[in-house]
C-alpha positions, 0 to 999 in steps of 0.5 A: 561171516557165519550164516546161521538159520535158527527157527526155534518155532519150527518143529522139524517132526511137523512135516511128513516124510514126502513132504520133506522128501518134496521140499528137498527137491524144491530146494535143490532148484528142481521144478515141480514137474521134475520133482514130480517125476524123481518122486513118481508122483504128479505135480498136483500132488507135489503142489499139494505138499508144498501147500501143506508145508506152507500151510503148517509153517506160515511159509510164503516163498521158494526163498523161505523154503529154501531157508528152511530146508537149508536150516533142516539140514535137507 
């Protein structure tokens, strides 16, 4: 069985670098202080991106946004 995430509605040039840079590390299951610290940030500022990201992308979940950066390849 193939699993295959198409999201035609998304537009992948929508999200800033650290933004995507941000959702990459929340899908790898890290936590917003260890993304925080990788990317040399605080956790506000990664709060705020994965708002952001939300916000743009009508995402609700950690799930959904492990399915997106799932089918963006990240």
């Amino acid at each position: 069985m193939s699993l295959t995430l198409t999201t035609p509605d998304v537009e992948t040039p929508s999200l800033a670098p650290r933004e995507r840079e941000t959702l990459r590390h929340i899908a790898a299951g890290r936590t917003y202080v260890q993304t925080a610290r990788h990317m040399g940030l605080s956790k506000h500022t990664v709060d705020a991106y994965l708002r952001r990201i939300r916000a743009k992308l009508d995402i609700n979940t950690t799930a959904e946004l492990t399915r997106l950066a799932i089918s963006l390849g990240l």
